[in-house]
N, C-alpha and C positions, 0 to 999 in steps of 0.2 A: 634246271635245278642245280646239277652241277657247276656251273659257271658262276652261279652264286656259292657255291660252298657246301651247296646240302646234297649230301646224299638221300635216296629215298625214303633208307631209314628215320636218317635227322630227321627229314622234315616230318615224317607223317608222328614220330614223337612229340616233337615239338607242336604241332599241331594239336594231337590230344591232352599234352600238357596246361596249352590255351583254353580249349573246349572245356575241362576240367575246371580251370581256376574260373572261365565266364559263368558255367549255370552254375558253381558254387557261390560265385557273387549275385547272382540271380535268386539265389533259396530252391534253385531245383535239384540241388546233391546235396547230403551233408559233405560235410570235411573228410569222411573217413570213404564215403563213396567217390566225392573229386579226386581225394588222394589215388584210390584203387583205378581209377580212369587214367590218371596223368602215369599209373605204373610206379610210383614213388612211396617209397615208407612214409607215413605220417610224419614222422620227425624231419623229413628233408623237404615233405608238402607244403608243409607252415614256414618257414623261410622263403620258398619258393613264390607263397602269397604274399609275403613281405616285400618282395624284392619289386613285386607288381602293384604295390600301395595299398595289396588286399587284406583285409583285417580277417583271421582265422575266426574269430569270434564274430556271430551271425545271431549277436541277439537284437533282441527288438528293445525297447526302453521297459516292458511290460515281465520279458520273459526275464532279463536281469533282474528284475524288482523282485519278482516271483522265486526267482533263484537264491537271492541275498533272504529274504525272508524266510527259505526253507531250511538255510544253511544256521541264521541265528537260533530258530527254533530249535535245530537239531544239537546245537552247541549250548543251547539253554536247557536242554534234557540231561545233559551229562551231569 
C-alpha cells in the first residue's frame, strides 16, 4: 500500500468513501446516510458524487412527479 502511496488510513477512507457513494447509487443509503459513511459533511458529499458522475438526487420519474405536484399544491394554498 505504501509503495502505492496510501497509507492505511488513506486507503481504508477512501475505501469507505467508494462503499458510501456505490450503495447510495444502489438506493440502499440515502444521501445523508452515504454521506455519514463516507465521514463527509453533506455539502462536500454532493460534489464528491459529482466528481464520480453520481447524481445526489435519487428520484425515480414517479417520486419527482409526486414532489412537483405537492410543491404546486402547497404554492397554490398560499
Amino acid at each position: 500500500m505504501e509503495a502505492a502511496g496510501y497509507s492505511a488510513d488513506a486507503l481504508s477512507q477512501e475505501a469507505r468513501r467508494a462503499l458510501a457513494a456505490l450503495l447510495y447509487a444502489q438506493g440502499k443509503l440515502t444521501l445523508g446516510q452515504a454521506a455519514q459513511l463516507a465521514d463527509m459533511p453533506l455539502r462536500v458529499f454532493i460534489p464528491f458524487l459529482a466528481s464520480l458522475n453520481l447524481s445526489p438526487l435519487n428520484y425515480s420519474a414517479d417520486e419527482l412527479e409526486n414532489d412537483q405536484e405537492s410543491i404546486e399544491w402547497q404554492l397554490g394554498k398560499k
